[in-house]
VOPAGU-2260 file (C-alpha; in pm, 1 decimal, decimal comma):
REM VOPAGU-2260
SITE   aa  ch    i         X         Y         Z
SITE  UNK   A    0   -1686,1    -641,9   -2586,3
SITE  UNK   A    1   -1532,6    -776,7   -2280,9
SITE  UNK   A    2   -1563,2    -955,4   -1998,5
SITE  UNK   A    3   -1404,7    -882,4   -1625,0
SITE  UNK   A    4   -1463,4   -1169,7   -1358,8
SITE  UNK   A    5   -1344,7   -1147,0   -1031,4
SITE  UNK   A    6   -1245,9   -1450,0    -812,7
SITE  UNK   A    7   -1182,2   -1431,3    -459,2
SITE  UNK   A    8   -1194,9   -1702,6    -171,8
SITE  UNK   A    9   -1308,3   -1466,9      58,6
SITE  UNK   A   10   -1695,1   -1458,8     146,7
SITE  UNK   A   11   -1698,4   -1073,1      30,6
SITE  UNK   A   12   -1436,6    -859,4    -189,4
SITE  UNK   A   13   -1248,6    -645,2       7,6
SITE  UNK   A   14   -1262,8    -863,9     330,9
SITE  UNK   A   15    -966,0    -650,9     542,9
SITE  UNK   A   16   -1067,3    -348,7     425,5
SITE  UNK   A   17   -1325,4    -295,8     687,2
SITE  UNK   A   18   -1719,6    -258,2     676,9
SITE  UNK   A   19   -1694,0     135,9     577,8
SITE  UNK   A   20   -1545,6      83,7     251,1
SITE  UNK   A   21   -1628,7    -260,0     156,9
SITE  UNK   A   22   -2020,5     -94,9       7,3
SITE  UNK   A   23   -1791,7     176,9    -217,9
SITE  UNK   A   24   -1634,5    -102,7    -378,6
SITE  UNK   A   25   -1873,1    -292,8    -463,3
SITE  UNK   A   26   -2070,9     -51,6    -561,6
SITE  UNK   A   27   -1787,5      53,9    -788,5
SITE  UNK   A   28   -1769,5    -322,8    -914,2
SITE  UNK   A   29   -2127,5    -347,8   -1042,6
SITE  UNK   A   30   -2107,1     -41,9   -1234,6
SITE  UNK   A   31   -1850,9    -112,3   -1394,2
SITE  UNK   A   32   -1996,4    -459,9   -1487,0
SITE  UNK   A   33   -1751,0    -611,7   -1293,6
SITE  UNK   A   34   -1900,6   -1001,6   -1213,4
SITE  UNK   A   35   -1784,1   -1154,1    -858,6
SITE  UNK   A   36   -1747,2   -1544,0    -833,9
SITE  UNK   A   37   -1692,3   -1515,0    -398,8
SITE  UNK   A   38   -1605,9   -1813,1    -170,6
SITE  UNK   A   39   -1404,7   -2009,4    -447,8
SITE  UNK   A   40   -1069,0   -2072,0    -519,7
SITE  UNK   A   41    -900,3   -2126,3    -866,9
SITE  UNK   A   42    -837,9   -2477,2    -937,7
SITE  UNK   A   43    -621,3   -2468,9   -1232,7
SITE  UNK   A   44    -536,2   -2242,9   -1515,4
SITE  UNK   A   45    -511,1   -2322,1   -1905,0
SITE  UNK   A   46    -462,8   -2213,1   -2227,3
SITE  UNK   A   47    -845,8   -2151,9   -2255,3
SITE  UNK   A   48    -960,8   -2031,4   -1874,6
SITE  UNK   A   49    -933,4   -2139,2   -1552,0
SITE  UNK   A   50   -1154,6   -2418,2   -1305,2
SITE  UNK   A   51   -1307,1   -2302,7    -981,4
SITE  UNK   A   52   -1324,3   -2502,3    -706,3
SITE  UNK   A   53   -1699,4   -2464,5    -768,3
SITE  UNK   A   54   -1715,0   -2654,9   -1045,9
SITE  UNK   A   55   -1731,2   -2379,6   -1312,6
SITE  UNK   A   56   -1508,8   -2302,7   -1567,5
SITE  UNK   A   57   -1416,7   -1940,1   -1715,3
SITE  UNK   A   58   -1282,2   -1888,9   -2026,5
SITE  UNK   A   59   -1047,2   -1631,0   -2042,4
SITE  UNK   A   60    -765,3   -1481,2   -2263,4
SITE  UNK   A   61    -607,7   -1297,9   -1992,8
SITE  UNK   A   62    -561,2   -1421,9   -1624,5
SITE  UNK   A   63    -476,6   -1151,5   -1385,7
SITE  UNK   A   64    -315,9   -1396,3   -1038,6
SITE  UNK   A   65    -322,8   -1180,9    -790,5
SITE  UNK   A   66    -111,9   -1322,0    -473,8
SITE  UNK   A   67     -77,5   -1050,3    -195,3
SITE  UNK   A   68     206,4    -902,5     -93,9
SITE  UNK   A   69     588,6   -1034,6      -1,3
SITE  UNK   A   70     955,1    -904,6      98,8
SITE  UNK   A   71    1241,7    -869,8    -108,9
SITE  UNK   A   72    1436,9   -1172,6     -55,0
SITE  UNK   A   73    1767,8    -972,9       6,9
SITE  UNK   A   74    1600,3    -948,9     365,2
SITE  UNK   A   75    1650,6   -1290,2     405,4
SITE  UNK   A   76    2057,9   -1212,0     344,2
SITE  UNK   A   77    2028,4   -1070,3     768,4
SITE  UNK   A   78    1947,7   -1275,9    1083,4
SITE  UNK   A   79    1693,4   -1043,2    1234,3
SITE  UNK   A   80    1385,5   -1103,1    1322,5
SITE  UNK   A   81    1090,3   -1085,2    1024,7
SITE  UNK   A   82     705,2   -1032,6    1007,8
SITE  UNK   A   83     488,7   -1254,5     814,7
SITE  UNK   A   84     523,2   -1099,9     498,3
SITE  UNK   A   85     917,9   -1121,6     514,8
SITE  UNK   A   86    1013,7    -772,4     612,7
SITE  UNK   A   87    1299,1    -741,9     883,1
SITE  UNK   A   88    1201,5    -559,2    1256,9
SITE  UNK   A   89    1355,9    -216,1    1246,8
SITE  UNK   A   90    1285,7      28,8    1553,6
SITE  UNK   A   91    1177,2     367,8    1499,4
SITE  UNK   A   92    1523,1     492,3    1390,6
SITE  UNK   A   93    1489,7     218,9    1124,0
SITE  UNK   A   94    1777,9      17,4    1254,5
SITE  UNK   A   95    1753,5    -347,0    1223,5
SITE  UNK   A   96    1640,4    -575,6    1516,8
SITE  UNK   A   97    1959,2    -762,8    1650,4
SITE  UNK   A   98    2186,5    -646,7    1360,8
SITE  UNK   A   99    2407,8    -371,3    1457,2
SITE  UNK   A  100    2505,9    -120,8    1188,7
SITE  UNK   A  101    2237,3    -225,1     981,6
SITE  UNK   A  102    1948,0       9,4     864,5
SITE  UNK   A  103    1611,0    -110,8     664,2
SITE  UNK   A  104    1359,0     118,0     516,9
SITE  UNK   A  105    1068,8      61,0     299,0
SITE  UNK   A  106     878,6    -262,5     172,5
SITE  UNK   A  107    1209,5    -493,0     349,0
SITE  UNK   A  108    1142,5    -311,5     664,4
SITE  UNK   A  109     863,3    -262,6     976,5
SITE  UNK   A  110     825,0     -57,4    1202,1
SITE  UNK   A  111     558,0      73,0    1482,9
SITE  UNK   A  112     506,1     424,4    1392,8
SITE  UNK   A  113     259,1     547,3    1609,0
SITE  UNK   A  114     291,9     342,9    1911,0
SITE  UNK   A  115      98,5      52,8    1776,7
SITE  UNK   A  116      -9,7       5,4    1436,4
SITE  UNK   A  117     320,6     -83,9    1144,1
SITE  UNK   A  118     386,4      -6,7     850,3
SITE  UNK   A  119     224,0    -105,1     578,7
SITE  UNK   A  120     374,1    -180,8     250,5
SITE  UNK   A  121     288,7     131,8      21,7
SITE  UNK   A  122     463,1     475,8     -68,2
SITE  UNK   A  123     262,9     619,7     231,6
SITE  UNK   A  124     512,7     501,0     460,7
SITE  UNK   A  125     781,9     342,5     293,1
SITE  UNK   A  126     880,1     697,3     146,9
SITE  UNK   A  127     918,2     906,7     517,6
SITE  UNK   A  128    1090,7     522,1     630,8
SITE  UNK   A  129    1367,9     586,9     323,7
SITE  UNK   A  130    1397,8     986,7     416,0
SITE  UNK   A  131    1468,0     892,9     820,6
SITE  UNK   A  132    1684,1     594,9     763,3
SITE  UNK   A  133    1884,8     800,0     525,9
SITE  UNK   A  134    1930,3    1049,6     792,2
SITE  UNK   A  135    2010,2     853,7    1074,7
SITE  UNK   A  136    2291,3     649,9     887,3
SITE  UNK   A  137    2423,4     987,6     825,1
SITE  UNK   A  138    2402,0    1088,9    1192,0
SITE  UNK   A  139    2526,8     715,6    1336,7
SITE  UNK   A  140    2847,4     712,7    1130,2
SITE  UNK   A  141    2886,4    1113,4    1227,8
SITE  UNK   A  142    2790,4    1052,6    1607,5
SITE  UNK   A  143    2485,3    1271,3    1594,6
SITE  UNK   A  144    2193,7    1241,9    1772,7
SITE  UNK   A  145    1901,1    1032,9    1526,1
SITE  UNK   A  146    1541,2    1112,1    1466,1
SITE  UNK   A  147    1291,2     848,3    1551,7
SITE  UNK   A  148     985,8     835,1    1259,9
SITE  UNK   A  149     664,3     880,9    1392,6
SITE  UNK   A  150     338,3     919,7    1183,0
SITE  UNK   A  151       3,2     971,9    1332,7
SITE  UNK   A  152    -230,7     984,3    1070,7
SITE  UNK   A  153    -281,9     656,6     817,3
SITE  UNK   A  154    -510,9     697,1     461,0
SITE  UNK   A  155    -638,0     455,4     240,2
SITE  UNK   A  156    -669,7     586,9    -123,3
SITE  UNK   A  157    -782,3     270,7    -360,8
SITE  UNK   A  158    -782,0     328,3    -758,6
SITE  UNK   A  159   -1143,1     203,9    -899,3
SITE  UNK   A  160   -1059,5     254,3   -1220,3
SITE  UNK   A  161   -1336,1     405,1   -1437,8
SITE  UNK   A  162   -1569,7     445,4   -1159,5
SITE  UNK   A  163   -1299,2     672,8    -960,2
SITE  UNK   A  164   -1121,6     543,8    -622,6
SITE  UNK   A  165   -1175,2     562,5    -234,0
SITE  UNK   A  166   -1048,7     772,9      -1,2
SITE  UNK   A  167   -1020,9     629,7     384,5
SITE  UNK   A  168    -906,5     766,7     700,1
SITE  UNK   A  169    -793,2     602,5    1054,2
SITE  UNK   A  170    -669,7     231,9    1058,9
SITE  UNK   A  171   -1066,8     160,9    1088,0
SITE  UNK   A  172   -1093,2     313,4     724,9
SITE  UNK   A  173   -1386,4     556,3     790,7
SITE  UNK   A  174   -1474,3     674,6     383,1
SITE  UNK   A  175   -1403,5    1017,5     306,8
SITE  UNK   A  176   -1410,0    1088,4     -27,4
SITE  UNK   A  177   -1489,2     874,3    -347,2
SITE  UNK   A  178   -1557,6     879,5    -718,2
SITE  UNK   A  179   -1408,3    1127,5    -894,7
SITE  UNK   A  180   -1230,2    1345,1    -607,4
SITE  UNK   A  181   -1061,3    1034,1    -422,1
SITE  UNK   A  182    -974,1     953,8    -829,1
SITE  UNK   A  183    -802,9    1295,9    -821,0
SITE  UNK   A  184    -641,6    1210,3    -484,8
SITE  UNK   A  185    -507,7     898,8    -635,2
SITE  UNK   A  186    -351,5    1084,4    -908,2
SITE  UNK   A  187    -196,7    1339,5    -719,1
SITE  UNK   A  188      -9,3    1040,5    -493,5
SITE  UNK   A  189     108,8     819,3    -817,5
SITE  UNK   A  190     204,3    1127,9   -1047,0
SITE  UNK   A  191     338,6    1397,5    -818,3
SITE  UNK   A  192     412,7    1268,4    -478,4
SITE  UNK   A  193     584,6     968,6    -491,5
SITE  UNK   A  194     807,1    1089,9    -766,3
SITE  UNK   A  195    1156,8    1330,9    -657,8
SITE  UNK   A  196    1231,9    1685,8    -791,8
SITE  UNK   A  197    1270,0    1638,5   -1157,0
SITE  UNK   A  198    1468,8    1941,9   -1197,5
SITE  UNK   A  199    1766,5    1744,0   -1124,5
SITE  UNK   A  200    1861,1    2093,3    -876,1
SITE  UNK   A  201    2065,8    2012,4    -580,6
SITE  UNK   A  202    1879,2    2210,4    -319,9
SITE  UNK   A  203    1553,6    2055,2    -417,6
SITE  UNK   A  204    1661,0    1714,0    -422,6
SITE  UNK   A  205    1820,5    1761,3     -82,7
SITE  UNK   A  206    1480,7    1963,3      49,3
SITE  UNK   A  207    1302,5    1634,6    -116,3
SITE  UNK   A  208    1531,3    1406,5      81,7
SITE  UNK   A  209    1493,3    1576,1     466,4
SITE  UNK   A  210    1352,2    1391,3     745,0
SITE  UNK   A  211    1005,3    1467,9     757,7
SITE  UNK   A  212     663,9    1334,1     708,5
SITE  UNK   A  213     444,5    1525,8     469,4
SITE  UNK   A  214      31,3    1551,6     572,3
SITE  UNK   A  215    -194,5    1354,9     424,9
SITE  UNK   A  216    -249,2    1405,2      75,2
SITE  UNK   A  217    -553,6    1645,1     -12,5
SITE  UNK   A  218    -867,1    1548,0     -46,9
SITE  UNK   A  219   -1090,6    1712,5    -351,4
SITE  UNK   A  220   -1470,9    1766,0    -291,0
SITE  UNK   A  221   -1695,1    1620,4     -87,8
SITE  UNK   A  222   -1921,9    1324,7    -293,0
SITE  UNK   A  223   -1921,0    1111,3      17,6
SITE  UNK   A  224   -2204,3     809,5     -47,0
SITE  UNK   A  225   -2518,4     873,1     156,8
């Protein structure tokens, strides 16, 4: 027997991830018994549970604090410019705002990639960000020409554990696939993509390592909600 509860301040779970997706997951939620306690925030936490700012207190054995998303602090070693969540300005070459001779890639870095929209802090872009800075530190010290990273396309695939996950497209997250083929999406990304040649061969870890962005990953089936 167990019990999940799920705290959030927000008025609804899922609050930035758009009015699309927002019904998959909580329809994902309640069948997995998963309660909600929305519009509270946790007081305090002790040996026994935690206090809402409602008034109630949960007992619990295991308190999952789950506090967004933050910068390495060895950004915070260079004088350019940061975002919000720490990460230093780098153009699309992935050179560092104001610092010359300094590249950032990754979850320390941002970057516009498509003219408008940046990056957001997952292997979807910081993995092309590590392949082009590579590259172009290469090309700077050799006096080469350097490619700039662009990436048009932006997916959101979300792990829902044993209901399956959710597949997104576009920056407005239109849902494209769920359940059980955005679950086999999802495993495709953490078990195979994100991971380099494990063959420990030259040539493939160099073909791994060239500047270029791969498509979006594939999609399996079609059990889009009606």
């Amino acid at each position: 027997p167990r019990r999940i509860v799920l705290v959030d301040p927000n008025p609804a779970v899922g609050a930035t991830i758009g009015v699309h997706a927002r019904p998959v997951i909580e329809t994902a939620l309640a069948s997995l018994d998963v309660e909600t306690r929305l519009g509270v925030r946790v007081v305090s936490v002790e040996a026994a549970g935690m206090h809402l700012s409602s008034g109630e207190f949960i007992p619990a054995q295991t308190v999952i604090w789950c506090a967004g998303m933050r910068a390495s602090r060895l950004a915070e070693s260079f004088a350019g410019a940061r975002d919000r969540l720490g990460r230093l300005l780098v153009d699309p070459f992935m050179r560092v705002a104001d610092v010359p001779g300094v590249f950032a890639a990754g979850d320390v870095a941002s970057s516009v990639v498509d003219g408008l929209h940046p990056t957001v802090m997952s292997c979807q872009f910081a993995r092309p960000m590590g392949r082009f800075a590579g590259h172009n530190v290469v090309a700077d010290l050799a006096g080469l020409p350097m490619l700039p990273l662009r990436i048009d396309w932006y997916v959101t695939v979300l792990d829902l554990g044993g209901w399956g996950a959710l597949y997104t497209e576009g920056w407005d997250r239109e849902v494209r696939t769920t359940g059980a083929a955005a679950k086999a999406t999802k495993q495709t990304i953490n078990c195979k993509r994100i991971y380099p040649p494990l063959t420990g061969r030259k040539d493939e870890l160099f073909a791994a390592a060239a500047p270029t962005v791969q498509a979006p990953p594939p999609t399996y089936g079609a059990d889009r909600p009606r």
